[in-house]
C-alpha positions in Angstrom: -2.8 128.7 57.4 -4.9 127.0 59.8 -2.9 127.1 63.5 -0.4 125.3 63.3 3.4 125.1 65.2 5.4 128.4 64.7 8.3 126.8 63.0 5.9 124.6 60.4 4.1 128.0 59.6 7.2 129.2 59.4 8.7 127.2 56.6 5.3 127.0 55.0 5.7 130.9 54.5 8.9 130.4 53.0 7.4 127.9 50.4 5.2 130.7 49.8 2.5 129.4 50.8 0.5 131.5 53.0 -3.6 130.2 52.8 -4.7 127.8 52.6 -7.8 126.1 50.4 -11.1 124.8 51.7 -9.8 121.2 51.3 -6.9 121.8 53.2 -8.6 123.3 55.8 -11.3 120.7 56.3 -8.8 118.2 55.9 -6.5 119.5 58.6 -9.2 120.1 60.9 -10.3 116.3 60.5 -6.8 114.6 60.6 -5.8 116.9 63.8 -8.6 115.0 65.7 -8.2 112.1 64.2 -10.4 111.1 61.8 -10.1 109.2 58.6 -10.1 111.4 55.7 -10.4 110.6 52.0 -9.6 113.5 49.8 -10.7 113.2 46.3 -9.6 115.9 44.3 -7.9 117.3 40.7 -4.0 116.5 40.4 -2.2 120.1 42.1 -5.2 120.9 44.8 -3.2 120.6 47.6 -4.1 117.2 48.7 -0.3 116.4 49.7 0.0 119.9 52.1 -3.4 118.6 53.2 -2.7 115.5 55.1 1.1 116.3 55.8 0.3 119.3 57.5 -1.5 118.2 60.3 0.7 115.0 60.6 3.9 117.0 61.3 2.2 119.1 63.5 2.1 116.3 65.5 5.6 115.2 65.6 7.5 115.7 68.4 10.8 116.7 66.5 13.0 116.4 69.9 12.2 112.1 70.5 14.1 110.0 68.5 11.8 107.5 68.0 9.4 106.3 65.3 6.4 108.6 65.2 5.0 108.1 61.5 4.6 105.6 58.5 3.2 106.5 55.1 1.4 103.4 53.3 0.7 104.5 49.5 -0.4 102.9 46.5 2.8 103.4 44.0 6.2 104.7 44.2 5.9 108.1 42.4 2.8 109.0 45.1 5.8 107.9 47.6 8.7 109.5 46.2 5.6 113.0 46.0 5.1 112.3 50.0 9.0 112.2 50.5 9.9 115.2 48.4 6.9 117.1 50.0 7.9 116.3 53.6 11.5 117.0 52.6 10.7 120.3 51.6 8.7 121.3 54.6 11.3 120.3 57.1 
């Protein structure tokens, strides 16, 4: 995976996942300097690791305060974000 914190590469090896795609990486990349990104791709590309990725790596896990808000379009693309997030910590 692109460089990212220890303990998010961490619990992205334990989801198996290893390497990343083009998409992902471009995406990352973007988002980590703060652009806007649209990603347009086929359902199960990787769209989700894409953009969370980068976001949690910004997260400062040790401040309790509000550090992020997802705005989506429906309530399964929600409920995708959440489990997503979920799973990666």
């Amino acid at each position: 995976m692109t460089d990212i914190r220890k303990d998010l590469n961490a619990i992205l090896t334990k989801l198996n996942i290893d390497q990343s795609n083009p998409l992902q990486e471009n995406a990352f990349q973007m988002i980590s300097q703060n652009e806007e990104v649209v990603l347009l791709s086929p359902t199960w590309t990787g769209k989700t690791l894409a953009f969370l990725s980068p976001l949690l790596e910004k997260l400062k896990p040790l401040q309790e305060l509000f550090q992020l808000l997802f705005v989506v379009t429906s309530r399964d693309l929600a409920i995708q974000i959440y489990l997503a997030a979920r799973e990666m910590g």
